[in-house]
N, CA, C and O atoms as a Maestro MAE file, in Angstrom:
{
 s_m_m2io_version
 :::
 2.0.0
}

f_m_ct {
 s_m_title
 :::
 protein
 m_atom[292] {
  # First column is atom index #
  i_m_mmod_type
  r_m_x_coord
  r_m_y_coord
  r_m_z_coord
  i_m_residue_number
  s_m_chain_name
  s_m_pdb_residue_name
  s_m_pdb_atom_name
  i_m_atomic_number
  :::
  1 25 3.997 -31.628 -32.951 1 A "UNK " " N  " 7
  2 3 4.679 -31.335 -31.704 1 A "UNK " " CA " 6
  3 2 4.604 -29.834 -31.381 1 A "UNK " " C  " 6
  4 15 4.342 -29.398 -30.261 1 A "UNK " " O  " 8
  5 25 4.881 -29.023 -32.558 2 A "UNK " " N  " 7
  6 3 5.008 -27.629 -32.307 2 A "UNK " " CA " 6
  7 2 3.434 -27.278 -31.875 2 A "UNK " " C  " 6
  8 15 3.365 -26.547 -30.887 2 A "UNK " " O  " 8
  9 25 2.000 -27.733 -32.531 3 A "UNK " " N  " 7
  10 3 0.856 -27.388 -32.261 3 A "UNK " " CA " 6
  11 2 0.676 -27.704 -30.829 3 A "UNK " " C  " 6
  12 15 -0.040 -26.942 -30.178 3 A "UNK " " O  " 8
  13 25 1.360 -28.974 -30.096 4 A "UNK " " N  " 7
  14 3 0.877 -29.112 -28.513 4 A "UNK " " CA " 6
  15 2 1.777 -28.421 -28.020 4 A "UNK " " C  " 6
  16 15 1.706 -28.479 -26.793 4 A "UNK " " O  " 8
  17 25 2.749 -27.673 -28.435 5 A "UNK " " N  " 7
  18 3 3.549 -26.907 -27.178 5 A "UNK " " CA " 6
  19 2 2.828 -25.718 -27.179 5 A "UNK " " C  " 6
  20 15 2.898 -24.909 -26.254 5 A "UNK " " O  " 8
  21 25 2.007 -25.544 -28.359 6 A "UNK " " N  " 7
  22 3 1.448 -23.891 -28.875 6 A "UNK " " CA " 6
  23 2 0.336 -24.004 -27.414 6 A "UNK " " C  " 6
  24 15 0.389 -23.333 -26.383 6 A "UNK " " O  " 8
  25 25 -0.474 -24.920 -27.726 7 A "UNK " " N  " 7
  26 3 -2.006 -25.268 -26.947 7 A "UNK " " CA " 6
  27 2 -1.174 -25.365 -25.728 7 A "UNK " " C  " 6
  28 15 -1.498 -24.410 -25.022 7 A "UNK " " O  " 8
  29 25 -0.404 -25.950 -25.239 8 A "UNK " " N  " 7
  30 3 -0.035 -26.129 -24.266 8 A "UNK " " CA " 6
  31 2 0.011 -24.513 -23.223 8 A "UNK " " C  " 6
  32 15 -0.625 -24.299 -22.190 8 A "UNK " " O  " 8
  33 25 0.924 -23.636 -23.894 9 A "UNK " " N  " 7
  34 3 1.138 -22.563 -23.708 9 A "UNK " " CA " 6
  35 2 0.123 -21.462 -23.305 9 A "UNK " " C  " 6
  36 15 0.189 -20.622 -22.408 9 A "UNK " " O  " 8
  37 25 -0.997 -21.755 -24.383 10 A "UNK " " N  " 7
  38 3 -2.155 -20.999 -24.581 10 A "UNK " " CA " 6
  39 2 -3.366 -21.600 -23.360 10 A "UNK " " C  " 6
  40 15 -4.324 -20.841 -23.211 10 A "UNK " " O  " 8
  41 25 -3.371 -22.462 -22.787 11 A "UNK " " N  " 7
  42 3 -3.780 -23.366 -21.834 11 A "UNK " " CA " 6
  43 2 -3.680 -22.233 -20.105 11 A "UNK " " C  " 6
  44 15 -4.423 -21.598 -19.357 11 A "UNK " " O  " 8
  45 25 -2.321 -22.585 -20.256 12 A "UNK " " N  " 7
  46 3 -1.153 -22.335 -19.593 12 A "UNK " " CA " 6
  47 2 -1.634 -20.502 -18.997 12 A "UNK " " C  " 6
  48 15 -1.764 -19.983 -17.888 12 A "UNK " " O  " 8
  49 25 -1.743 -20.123 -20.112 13 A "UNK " " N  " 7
  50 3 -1.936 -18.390 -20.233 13 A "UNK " " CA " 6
  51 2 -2.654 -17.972 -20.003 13 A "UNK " " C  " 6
  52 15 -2.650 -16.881 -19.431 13 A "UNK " " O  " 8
  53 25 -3.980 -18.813 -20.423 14 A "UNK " " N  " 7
  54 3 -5.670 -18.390 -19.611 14 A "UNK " " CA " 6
  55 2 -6.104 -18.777 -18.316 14 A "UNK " " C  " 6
  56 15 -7.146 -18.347 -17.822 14 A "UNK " " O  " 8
  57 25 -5.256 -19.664 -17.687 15 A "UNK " " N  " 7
  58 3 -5.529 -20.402 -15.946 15 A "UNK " " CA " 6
  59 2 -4.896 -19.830 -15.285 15 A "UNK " " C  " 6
  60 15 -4.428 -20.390 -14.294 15 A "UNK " " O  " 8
  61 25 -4.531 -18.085 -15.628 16 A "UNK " " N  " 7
  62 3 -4.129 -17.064 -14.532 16 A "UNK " " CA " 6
  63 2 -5.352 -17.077 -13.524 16 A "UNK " " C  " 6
  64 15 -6.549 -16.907 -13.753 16 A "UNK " " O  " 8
  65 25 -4.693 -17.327 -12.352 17 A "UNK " " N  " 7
  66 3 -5.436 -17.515 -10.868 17 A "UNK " " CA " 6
  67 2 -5.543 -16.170 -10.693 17 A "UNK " " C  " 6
  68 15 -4.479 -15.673 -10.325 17 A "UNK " " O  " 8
  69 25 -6.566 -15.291 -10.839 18 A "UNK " " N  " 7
  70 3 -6.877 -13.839 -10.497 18 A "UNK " " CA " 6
  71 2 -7.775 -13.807 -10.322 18 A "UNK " " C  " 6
  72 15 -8.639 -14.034 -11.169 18 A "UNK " " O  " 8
  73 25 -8.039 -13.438 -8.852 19 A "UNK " " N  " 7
  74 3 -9.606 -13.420 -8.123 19 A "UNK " " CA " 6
  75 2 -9.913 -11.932 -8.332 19 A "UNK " " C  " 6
  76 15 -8.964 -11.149 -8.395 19 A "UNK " " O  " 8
  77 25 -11.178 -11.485 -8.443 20 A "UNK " " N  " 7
  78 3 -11.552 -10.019 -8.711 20 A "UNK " " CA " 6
  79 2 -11.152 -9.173 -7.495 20 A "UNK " " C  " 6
  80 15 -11.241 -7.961 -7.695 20 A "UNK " " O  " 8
  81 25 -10.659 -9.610 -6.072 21 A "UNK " " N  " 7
  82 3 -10.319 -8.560 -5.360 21 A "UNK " " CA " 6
  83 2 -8.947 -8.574 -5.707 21 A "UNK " " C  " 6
  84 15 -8.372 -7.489 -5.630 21 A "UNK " " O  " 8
  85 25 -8.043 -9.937 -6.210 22 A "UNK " " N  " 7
  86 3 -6.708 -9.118 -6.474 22 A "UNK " " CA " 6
  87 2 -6.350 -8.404 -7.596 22 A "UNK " " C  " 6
  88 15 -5.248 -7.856 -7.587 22 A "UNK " " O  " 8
  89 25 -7.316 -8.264 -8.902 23 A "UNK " " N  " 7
  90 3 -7.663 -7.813 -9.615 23 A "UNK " " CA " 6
  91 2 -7.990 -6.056 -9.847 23 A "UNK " " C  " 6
  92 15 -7.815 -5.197 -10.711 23 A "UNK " " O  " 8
  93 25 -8.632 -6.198 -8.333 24 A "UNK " " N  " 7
  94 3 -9.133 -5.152 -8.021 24 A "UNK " " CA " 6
  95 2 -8.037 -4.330 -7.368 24 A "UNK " " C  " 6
  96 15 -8.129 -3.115 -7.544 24 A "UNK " " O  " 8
  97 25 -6.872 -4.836 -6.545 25 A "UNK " " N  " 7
  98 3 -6.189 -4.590 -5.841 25 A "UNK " " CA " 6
  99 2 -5.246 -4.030 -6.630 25 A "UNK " " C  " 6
  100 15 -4.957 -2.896 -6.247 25 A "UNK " " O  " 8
  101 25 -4.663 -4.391 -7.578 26 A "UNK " " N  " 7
  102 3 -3.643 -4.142 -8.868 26 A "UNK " " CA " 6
  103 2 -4.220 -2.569 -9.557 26 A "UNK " " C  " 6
  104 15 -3.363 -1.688 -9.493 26 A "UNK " " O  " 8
  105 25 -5.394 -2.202 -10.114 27 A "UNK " " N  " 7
  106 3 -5.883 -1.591 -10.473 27 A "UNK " " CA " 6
  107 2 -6.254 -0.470 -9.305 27 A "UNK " " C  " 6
  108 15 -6.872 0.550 -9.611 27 A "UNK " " O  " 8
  109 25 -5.973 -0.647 -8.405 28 A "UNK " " N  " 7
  110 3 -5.664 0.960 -7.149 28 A "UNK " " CA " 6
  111 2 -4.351 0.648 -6.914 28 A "UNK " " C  " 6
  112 15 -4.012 1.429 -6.025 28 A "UNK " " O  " 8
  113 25 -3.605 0.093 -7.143 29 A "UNK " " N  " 7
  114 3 -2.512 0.362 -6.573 29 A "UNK " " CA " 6
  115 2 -1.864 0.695 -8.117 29 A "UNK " " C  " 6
  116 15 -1.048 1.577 -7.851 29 A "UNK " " O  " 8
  117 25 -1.806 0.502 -9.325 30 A "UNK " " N  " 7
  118 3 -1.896 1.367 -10.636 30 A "UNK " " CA " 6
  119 2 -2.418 2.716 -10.385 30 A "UNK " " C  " 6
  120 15 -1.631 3.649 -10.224 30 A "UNK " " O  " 8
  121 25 -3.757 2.895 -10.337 31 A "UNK " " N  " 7
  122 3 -4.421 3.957 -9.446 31 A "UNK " " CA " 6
  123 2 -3.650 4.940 -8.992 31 A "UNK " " C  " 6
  124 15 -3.375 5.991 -9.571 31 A "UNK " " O  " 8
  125 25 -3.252 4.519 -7.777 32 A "UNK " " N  " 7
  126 3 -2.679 5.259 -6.863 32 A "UNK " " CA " 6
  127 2 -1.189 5.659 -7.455 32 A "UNK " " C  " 6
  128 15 -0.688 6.735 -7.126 32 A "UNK " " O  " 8
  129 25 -0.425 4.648 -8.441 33 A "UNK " " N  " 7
  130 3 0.898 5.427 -8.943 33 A "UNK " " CA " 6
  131 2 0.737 6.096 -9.886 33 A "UNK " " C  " 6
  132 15 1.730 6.697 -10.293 33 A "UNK " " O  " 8
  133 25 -0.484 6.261 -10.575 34 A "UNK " " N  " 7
  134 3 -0.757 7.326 -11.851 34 A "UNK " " CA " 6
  135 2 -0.500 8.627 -11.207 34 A "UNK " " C  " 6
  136 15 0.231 9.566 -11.520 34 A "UNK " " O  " 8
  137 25 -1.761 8.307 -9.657 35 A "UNK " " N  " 7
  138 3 -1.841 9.642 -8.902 35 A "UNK " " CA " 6
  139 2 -0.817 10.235 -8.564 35 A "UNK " " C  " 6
  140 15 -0.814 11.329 -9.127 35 A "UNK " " O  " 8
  141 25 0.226 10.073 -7.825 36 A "UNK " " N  " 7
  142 3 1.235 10.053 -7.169 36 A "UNK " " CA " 6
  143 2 2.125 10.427 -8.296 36 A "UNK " " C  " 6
  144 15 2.931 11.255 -7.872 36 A "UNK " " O  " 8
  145 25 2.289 10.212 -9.345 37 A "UNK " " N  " 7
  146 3 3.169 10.570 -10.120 37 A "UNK " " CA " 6
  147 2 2.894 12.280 -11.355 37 A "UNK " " C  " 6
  148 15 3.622 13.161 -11.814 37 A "UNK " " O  " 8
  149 25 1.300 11.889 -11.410 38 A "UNK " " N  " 7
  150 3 0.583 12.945 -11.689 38 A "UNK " " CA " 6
  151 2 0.739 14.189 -10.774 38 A "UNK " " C  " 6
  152 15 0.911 15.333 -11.195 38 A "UNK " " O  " 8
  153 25 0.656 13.824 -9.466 39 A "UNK " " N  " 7
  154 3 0.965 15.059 -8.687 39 A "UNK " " CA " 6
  155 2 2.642 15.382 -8.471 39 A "UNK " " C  " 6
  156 15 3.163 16.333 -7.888 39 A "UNK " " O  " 8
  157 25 3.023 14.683 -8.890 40 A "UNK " " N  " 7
  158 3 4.467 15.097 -8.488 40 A "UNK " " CA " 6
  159 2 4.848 15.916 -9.630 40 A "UNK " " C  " 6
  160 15 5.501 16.957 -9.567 40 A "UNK " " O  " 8
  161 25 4.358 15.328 -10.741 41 A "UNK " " N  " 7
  162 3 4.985 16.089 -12.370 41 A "UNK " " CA " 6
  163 2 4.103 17.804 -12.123 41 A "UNK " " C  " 6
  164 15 4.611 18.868 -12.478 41 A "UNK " " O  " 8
  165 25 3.158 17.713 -11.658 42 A "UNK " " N  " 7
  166 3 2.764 19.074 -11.043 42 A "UNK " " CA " 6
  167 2 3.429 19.744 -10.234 42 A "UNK " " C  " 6
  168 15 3.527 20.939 -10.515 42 A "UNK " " O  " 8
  169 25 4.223 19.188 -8.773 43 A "UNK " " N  " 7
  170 3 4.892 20.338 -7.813 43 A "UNK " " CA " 6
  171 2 5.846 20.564 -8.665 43 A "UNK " " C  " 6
  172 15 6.187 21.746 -8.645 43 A "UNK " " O  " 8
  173 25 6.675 19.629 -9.738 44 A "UNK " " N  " 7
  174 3 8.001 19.745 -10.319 44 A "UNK " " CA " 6
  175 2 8.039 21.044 -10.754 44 A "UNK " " C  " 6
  176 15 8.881 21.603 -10.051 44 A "UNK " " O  " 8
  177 25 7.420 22.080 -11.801 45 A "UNK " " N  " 7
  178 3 7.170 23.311 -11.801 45 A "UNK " " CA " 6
  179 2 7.225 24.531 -10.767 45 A "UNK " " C  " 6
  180 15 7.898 25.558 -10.854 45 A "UNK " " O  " 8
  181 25 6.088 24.030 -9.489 46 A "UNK " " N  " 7
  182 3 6.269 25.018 -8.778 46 A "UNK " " CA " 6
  183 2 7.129 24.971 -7.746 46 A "UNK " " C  " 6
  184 15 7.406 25.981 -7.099 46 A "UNK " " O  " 8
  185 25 7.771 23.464 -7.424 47 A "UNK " " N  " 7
  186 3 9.463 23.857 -6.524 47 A "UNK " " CA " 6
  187 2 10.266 24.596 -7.384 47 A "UNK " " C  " 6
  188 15 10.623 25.648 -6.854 47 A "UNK " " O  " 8
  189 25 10.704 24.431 -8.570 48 A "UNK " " N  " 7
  190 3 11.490 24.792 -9.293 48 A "UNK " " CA " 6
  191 2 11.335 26.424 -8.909 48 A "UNK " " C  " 6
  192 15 12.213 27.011 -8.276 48 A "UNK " " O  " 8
  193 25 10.055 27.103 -9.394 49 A "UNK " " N  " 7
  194 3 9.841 28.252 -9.200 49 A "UNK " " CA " 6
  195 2 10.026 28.797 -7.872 49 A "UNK " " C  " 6
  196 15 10.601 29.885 -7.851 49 A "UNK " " O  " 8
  197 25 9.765 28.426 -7.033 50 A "UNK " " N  " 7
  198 3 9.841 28.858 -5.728 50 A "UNK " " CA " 6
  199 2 11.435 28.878 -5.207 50 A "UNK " " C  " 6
  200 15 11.754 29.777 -4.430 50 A "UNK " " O  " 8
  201 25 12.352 27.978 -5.591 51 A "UNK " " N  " 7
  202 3 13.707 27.568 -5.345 51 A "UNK " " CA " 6
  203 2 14.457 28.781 -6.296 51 A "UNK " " C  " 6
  204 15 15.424 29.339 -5.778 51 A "UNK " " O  " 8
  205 25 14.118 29.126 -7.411 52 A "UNK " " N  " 7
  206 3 14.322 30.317 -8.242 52 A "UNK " " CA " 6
  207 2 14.237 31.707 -7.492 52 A "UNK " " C  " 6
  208 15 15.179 32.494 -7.405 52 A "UNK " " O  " 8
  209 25 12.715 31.937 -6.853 53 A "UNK " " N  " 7
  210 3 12.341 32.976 -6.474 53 A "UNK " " CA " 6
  211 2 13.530 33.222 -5.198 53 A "UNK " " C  " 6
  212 15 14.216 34.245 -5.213 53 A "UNK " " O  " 8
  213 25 13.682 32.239 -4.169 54 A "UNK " " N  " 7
  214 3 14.654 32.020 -2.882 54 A "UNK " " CA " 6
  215 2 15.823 32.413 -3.493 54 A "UNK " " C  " 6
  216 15 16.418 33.233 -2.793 54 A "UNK " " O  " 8
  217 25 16.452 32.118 -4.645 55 A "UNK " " N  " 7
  218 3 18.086 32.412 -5.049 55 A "UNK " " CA " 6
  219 2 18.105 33.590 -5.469 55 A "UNK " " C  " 6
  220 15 19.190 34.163 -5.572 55 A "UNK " " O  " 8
  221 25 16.540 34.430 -5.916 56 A "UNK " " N  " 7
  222 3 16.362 35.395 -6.378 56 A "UNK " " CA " 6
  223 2 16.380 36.767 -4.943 56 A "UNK " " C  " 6
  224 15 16.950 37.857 -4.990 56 A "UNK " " O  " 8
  225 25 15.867 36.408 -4.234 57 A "UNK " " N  " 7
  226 3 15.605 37.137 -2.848 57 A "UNK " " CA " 6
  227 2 17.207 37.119 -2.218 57 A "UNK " " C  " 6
  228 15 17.619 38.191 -1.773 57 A "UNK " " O  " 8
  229 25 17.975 36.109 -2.180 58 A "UNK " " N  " 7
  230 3 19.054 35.907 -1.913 58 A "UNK " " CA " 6
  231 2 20.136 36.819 -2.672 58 A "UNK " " C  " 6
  232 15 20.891 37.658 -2.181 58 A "UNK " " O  " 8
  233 25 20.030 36.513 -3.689 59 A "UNK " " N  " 7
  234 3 20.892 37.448 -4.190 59 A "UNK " " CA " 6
  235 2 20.376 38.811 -3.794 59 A "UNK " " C  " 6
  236 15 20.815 39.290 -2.748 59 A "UNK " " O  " 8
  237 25 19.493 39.495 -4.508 60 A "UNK " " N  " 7
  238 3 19.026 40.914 -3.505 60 A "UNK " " CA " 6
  239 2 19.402 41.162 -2.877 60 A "UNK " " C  " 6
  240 15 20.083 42.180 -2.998 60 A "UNK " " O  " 8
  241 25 19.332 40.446 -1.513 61 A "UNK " " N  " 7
  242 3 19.635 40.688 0.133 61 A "UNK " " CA " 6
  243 2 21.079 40.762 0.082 61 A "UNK " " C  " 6
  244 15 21.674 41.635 0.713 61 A "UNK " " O  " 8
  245 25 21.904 39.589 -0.885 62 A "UNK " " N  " 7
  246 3 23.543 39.934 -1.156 62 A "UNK " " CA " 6
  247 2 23.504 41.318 -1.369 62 A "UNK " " C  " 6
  248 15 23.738 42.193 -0.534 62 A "UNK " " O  " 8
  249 25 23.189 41.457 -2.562 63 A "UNK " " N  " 7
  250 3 23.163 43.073 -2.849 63 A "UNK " " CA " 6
  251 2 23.095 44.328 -2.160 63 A "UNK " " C  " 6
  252 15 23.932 45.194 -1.909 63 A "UNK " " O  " 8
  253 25 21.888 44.194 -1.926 64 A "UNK " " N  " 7
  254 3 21.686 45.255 -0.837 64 A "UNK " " CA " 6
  255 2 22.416 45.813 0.442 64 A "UNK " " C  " 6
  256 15 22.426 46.977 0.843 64 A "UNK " " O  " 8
  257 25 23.278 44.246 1.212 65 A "UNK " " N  " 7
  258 3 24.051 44.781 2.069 65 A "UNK " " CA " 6
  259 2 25.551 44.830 1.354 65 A "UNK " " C  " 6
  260 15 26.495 45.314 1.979 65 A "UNK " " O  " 8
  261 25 25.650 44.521 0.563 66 A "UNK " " N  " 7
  262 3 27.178 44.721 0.191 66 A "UNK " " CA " 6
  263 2 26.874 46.620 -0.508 66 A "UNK " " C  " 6
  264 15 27.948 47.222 -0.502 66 A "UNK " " O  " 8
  265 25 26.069 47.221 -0.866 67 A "UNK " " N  " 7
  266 3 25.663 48.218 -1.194 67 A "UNK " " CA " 6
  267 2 25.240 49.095 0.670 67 A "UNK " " C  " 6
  268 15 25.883 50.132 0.830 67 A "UNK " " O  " 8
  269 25 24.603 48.838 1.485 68 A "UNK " " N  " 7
  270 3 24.979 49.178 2.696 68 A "UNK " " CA " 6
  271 2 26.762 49.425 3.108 68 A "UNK " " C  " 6
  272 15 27.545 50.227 3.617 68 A "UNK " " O  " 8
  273 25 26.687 48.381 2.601 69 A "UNK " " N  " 7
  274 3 28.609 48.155 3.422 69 A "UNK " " CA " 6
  275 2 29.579 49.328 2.620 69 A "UNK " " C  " 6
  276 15 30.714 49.589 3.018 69 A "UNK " " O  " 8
  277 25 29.159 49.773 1.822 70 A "UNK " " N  " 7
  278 3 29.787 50.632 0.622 70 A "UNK " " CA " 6
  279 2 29.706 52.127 1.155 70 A "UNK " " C  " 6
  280 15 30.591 52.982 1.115 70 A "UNK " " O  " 8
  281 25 27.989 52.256 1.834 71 A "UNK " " N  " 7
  282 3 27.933 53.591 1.843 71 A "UNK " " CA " 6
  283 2 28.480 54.240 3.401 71 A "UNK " " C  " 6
  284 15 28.643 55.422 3.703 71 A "UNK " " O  " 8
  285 25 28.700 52.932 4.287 72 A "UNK " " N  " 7
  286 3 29.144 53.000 5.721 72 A "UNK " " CA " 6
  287 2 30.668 53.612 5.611 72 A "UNK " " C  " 6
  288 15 31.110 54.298 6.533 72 A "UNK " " O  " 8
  289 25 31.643 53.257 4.143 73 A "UNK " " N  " 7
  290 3 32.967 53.597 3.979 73 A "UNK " " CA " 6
  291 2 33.113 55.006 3.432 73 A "UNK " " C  " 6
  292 15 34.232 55.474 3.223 73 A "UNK " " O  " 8
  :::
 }
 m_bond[291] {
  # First column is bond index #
  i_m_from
  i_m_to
  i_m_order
  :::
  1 1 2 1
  2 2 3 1
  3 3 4 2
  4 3 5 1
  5 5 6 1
  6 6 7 1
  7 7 8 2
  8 7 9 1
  9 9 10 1
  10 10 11 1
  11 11 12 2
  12 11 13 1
  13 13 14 1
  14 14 15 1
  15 15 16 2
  16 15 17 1
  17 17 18 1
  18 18 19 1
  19 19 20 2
  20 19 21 1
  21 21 22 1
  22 22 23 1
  23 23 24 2
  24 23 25 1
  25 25 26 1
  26 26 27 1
  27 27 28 2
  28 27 29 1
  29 29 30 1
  30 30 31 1
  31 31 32 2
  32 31 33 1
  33 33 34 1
  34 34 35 1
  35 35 36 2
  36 35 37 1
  37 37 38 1
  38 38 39 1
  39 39 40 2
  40 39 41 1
  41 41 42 1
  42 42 43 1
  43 43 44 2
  44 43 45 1
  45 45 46 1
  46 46 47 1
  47 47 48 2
  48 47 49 1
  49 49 50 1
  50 50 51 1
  51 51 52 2
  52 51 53 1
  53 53 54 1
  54 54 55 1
  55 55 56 2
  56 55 57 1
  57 57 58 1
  58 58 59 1
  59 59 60 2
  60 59 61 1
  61 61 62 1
  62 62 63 1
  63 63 64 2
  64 63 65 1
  65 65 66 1
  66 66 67 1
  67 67 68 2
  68 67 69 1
  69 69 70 1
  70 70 71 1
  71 71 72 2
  72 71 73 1
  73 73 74 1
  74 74 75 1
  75 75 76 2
  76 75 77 1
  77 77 78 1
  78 78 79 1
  79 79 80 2
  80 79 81 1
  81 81 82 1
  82 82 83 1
  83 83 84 2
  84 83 85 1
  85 85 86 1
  86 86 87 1
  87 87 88 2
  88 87 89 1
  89 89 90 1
  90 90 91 1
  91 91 92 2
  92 91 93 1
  93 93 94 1
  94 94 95 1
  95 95 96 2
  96 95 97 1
  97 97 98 1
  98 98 99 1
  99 99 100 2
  100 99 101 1
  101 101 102 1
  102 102 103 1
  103 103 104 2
  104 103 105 1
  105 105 106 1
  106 106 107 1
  107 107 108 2
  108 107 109 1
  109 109 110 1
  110 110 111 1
  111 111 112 2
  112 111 113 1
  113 113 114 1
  114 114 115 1
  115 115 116 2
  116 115 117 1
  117 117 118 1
  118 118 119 1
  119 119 120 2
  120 119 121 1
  121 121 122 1
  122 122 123 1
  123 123 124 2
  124 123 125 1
  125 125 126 1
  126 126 127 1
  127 127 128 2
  128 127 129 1
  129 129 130 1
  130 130 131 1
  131 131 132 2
  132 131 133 1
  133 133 134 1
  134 134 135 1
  135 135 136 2
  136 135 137 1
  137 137 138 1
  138 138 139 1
  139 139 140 2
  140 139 141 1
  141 141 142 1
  142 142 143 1
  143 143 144 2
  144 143 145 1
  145 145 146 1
  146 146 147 1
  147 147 148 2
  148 147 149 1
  149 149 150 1
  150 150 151 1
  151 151 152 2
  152 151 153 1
  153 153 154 1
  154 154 155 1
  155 155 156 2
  156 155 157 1
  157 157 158 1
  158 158 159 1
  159 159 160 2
  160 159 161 1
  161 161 162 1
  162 162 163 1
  163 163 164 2
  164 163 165 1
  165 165 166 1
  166 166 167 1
  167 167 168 2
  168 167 169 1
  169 169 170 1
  170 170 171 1
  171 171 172 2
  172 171 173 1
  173 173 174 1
  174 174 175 1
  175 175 176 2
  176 175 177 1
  177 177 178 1
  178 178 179 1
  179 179 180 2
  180 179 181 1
  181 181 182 1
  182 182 183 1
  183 183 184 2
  184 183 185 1
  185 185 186 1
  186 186 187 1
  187 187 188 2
  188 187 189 1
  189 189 190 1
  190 190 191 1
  191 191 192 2
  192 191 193 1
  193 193 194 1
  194 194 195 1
  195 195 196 2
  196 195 197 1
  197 197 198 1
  198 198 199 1
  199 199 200 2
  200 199 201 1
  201 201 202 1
  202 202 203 1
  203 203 204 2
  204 203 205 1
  205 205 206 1
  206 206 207 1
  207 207 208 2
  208 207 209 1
  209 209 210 1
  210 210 211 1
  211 211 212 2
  212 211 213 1
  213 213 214 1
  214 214 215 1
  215 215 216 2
  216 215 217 1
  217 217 218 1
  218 218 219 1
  219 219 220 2
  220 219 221 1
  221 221 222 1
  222 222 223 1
  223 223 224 2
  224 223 225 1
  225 225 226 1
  226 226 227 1
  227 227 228 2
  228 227 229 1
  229 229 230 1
  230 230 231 1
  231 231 232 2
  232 231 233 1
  233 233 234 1
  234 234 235 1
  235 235 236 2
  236 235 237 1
  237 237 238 1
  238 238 239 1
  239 239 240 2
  240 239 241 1
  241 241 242 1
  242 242 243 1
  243 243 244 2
  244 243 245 1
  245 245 246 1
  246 246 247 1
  247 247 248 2
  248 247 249 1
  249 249 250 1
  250 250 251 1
  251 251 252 2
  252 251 253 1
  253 253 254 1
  254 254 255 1
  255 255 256 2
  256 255 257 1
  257 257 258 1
  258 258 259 1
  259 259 260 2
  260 259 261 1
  261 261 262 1
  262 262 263 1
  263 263 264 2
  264 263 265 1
  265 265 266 1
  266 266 267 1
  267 267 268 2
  268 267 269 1
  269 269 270 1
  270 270 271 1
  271 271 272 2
  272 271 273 1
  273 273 274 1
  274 274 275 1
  275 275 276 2
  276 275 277 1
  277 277 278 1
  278 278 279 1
  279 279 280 2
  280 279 281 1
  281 281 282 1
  282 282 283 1
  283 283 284 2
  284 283 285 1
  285 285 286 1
  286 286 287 1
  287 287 288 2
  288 287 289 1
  289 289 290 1
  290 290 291 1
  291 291 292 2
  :::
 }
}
């Protein structure tokens, strides 16, 4: 009994209906989320940096006029 549920199963597992264009279709659209994720793990670095540099300029510009405002008194 256990050997025909095995075959049964194994039957079952190889009569995946997959035509080579949907085949094909799966494998770019994999494709395309490698890409997409590949490029994103790339900007992740340089927003970071750039969002750094902005809080960096920001503060400065704090600086600078609260140092203006100082020498006006």
């Amino acid at each position: 009994m256990l050997t025909f549920i095995f075959l049964a199963l194994t039957v079952a597992g190889c009569s995946d209906d997959k035509t080579p264009q949907k085949q094909a279709g799966a494998v770019k659209n994999s494709t395309e989320r490698a890409k997409e994720a590949i490029e994103e793990y790339g900007k992740r670095p340089i927003d970071k940096a750039k969002k750094t540099q902005s809080l960096g300029e920001d503060r400065t510009r704090g600086i600078d006029e609260a140092m203006g405002n100082m020498d006006k008194r």
